[in-house]
C-alpha positions as CSV (number, residue, x, y, z in Angstrom):
1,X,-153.3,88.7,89.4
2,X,-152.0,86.4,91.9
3,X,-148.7,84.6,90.4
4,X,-147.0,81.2,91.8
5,X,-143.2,81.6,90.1
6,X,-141.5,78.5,89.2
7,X,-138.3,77.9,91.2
8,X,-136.3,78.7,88.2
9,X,-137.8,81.9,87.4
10,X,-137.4,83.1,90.9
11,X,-133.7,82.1,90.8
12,X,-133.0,84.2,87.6
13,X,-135.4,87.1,88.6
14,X,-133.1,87.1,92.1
15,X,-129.9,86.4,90.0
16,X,-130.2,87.1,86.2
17,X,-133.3,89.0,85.5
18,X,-132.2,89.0,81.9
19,X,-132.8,85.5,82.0
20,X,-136.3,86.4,81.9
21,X,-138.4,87.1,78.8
22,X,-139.7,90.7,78.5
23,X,-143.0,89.5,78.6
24,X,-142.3,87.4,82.1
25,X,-140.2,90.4,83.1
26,X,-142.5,92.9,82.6
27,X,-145.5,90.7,84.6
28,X,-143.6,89.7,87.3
29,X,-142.4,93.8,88.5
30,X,-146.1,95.0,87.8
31,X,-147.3,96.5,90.9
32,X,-150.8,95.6,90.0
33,X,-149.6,91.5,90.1
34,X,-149.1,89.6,93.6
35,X,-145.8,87.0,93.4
36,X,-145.8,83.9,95.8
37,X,-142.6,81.4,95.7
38,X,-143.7,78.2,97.4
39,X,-142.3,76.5,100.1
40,X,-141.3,73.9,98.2
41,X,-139.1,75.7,95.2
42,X,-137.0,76.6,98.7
43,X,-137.2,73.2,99.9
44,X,-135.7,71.8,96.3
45,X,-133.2,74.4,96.5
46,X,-131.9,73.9,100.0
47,X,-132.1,69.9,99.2
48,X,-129.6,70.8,95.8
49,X,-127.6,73.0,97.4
50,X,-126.9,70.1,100.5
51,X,-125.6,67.6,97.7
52,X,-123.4,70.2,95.8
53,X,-125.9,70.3,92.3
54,X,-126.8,74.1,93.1
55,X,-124.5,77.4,94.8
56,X,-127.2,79.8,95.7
57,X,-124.7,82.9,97.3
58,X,-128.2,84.3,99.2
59,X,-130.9,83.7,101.3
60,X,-134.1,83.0,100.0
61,X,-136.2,84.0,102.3
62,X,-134.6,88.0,102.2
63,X,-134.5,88.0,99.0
64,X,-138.5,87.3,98.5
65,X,-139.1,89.9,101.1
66,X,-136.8,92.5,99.4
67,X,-138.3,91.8,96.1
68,X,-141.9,91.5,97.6
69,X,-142.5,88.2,97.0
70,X,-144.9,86.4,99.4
71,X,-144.0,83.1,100.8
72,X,-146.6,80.1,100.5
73,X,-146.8,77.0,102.5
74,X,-147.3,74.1,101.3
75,X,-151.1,72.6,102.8
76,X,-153.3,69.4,103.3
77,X,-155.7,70.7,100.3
78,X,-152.6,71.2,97.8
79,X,-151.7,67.8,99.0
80,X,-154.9,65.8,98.6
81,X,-154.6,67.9,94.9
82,X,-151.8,65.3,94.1
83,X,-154.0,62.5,94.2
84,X,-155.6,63.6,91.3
85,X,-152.9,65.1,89.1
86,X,-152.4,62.9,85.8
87,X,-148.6,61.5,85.3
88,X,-147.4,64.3,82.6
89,X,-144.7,65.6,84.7
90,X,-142.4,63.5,87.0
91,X,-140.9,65.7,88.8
92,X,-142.3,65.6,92.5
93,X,-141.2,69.5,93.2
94,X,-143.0,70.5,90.1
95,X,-145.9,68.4,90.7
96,X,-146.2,70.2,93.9
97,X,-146.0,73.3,92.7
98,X,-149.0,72.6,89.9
99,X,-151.0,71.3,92.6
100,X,-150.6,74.4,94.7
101,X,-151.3,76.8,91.4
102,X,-154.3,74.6,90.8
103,X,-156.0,74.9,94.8
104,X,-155.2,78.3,95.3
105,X,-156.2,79.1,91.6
106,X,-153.3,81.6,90.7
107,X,-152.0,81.6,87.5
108,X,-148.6,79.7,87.3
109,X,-145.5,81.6,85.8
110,X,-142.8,78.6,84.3
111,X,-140.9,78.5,81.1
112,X,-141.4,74.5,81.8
113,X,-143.2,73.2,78.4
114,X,-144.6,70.4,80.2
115,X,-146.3,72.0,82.5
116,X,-148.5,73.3,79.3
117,X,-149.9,69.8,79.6
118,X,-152.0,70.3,82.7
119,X,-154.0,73.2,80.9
120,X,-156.5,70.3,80.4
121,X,-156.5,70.2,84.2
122,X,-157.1,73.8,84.7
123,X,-153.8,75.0,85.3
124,X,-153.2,78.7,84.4
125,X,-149.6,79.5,82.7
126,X,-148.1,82.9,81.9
């Protein structure tokens, strides 16, 4: 399975793994499963830690290469996905982030209920 984590889940996976239900836990360190953080969890994390509402004590970037986590860019196709993306969640980052699960088709690993309102949409939760 191809997983896109939600910035919070890679935060407590790379923090507070116990954070993490054992179901989430378990999926996340198969070997069988690919994890991806996208560009733009780091981007909302650099942009909280610059105005003091987030203290991340490590890089980002090491820590998805120590913990094997792929990196994914944020492209024109994800974008354009946007467009079309109903209102349910406000959040830009988030919407981003559903937008990039939804192009690439990978299944989206949150603990964000709202996001459960995009399954309509053909967003894939675990």
């Amino acid at each position: 399975m191809e997983i896109l984590i939600d910035t919070h889940i890679f935060l407590w996976l790379a923090s507070n793994p116990n954070k993490l239900s054992k179901k989430h836990l378990a999926l996340l360190q198969a070997r069988k499963n690919r994890l991806y953080l996208s560009a733009m969890s780091i981007a909302e994390v650099m942009i909280k830690q610059s105005i003091g509402q987030i203290d991340i004590p490590f890089d980002m970037m090491e820590a998805c290469e120590m913990m094997e986590i792929n990196l994914l860019d944020f492209d024109a196709a994800s974008a354009m996905k946007l467009g079309t993306l109903p209102m349910h969640h406000k959040d830009p980052f988030d919407r981003m982030l559903i937008a990039q699960a939804m192009t690439h088709n990978m299944i989206f690993c949150t603990i964000d209920r709202k996001m459960a309102l995009y399954a309509d949409e053909g967003l894939k939760l675990l």
